[in-house]
C-alpha positions in Angstrom: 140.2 92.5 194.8 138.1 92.2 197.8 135.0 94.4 197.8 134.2 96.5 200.9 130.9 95.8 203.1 131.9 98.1 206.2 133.4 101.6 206.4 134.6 102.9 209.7 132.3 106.1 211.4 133.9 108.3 214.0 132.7 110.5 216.7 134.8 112.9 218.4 133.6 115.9 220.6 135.4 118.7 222.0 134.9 121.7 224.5 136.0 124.9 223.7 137.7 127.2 226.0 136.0 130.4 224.5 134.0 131.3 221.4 134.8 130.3 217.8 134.7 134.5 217.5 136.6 135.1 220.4 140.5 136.0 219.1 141.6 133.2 221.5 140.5 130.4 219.0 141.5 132.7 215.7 144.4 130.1 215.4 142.1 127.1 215.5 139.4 128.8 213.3 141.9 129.6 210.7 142.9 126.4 210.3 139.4 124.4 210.2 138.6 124.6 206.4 142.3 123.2 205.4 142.0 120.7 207.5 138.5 119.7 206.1 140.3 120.1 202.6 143.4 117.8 203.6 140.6 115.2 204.3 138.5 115.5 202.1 141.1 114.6 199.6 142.5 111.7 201.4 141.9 108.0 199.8 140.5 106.6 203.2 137.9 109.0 203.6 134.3 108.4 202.7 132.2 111.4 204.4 131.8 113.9 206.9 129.4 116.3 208.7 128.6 119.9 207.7 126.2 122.4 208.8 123.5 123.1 206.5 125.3 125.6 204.0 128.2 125.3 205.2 132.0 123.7 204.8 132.1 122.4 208.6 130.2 121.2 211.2 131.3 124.2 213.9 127.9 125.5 214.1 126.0 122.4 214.8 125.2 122.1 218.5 124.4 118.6 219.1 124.6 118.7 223.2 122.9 121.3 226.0 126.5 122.8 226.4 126.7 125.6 223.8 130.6 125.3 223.8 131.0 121.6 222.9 131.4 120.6 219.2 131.3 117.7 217.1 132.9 116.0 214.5 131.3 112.9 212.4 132.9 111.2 209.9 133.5 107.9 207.9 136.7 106.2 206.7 137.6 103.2 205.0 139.4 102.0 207.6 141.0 102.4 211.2 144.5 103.2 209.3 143.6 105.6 207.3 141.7 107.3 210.3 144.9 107.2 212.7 147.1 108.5 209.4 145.0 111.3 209.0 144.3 112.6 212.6 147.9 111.5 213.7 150.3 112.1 211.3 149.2 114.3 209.0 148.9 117.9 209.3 146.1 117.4 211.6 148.8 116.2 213.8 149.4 120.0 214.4 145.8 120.7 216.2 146.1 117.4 217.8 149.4 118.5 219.9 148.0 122.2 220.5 144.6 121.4 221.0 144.8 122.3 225.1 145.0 126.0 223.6 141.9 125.4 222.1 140.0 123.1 224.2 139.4 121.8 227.4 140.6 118.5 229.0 137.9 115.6 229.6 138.1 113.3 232.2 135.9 110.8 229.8 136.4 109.7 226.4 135.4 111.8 223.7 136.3 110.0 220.7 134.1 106.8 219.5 134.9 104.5 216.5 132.1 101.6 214.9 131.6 99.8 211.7 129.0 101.4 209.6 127.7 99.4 206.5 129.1 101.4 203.0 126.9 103.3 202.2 125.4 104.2 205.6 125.5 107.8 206.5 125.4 108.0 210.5 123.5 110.5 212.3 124.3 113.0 214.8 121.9 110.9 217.5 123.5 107.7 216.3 127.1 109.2 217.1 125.7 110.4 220.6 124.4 106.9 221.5 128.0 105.7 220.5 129.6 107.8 222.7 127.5 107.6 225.5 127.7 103.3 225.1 131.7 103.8 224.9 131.7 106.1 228.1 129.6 103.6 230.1 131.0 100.2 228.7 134.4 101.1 227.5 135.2 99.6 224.1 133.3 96.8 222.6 132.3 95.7 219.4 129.7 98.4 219.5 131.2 101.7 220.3 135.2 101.3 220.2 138.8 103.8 220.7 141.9 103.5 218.9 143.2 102.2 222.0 140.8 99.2 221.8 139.9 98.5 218.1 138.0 95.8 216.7 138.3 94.7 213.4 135.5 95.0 210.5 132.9 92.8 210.5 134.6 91.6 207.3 137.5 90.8 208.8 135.7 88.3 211.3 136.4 84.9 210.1 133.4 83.3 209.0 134.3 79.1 208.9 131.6 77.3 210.2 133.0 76.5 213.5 133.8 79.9 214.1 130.5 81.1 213.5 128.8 78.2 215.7 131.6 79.4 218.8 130.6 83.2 218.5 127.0 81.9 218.3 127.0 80.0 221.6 128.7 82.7 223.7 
């Protein structure tokens, strides 16, 4: 059995179109804490960001617009991310989320390799985002569109290593 050295950290932001209060979002807000259960209780998922006290993250305001919120967590891998957030019951919020939340014209969704037992921060997860939205995906800051595989999964023959080295 090969032991793990790298978990996988996401970062996804989103802007509301009104107030978690406001009975536009009720459908949303009633949702958000079986969601969180649904992952919680998945076998890929390591982590994830709540407010202090709290069960979510919804009243964390990581960015000077009030209405945008975050989401921070860490899987064991890129498949078990894309089976939770795509065909899972998330899958629901995914294909209504317009009702919800407004459309970005830039990414707002990053992916790295942590090491396990890192827990990433809120600033680390901005820095991601803001490297993915400038450089597109790299080794550093990545999408599901563009993945790159574990460190672990790198191959690590001698040659290999000296060819990555003298890039």
């Amino acid at each position: 059995m090969q032991t793990e050295h790298y978990h996988l950290a996401q970062v996804n932001t989103a802007t509301l179109r009104a107030p978690l209060h406001d009975p536009q979002m009720a459908d949303f807000v009633a949702q958000i804490r079986q969601i969180n259960a649904i992952a919680d209780a998945d076998p890929g998922f390591v982590w994830r960001l709540r407010s202090e006290g709290a069960d979510d993250a919804t009243s964390i305001r990581a960015f000077p617009d009030e209405r945008i919120l975050i989401t921070l967590t860490v899987w064991r891998s890129i498949e078990a991310l894309s089976n939770y957030v795509y065909r899972g019951a998330h899958g629901g919020i995914m294909r209504d989320r317009r009702r919800w939340f407004e459309k970005s014209d830039q990414p707002i969704l990053a992916l790295w390799w942590i090491p396990v037992g890192h827990t990433p921060t809120v600033e680390e997860a901005k820095t991601r985002l803001s490297y993915l939205r400038q450089h597109g995906s790299t080794a550093y800051a990545f999408s599901f569109g563009k993945p790159f595989p574990s460190p672990d999964a790198v191959p690590q023959h001698p040659i290999a290593l000296a060819y990555a080295i003298s890039e």
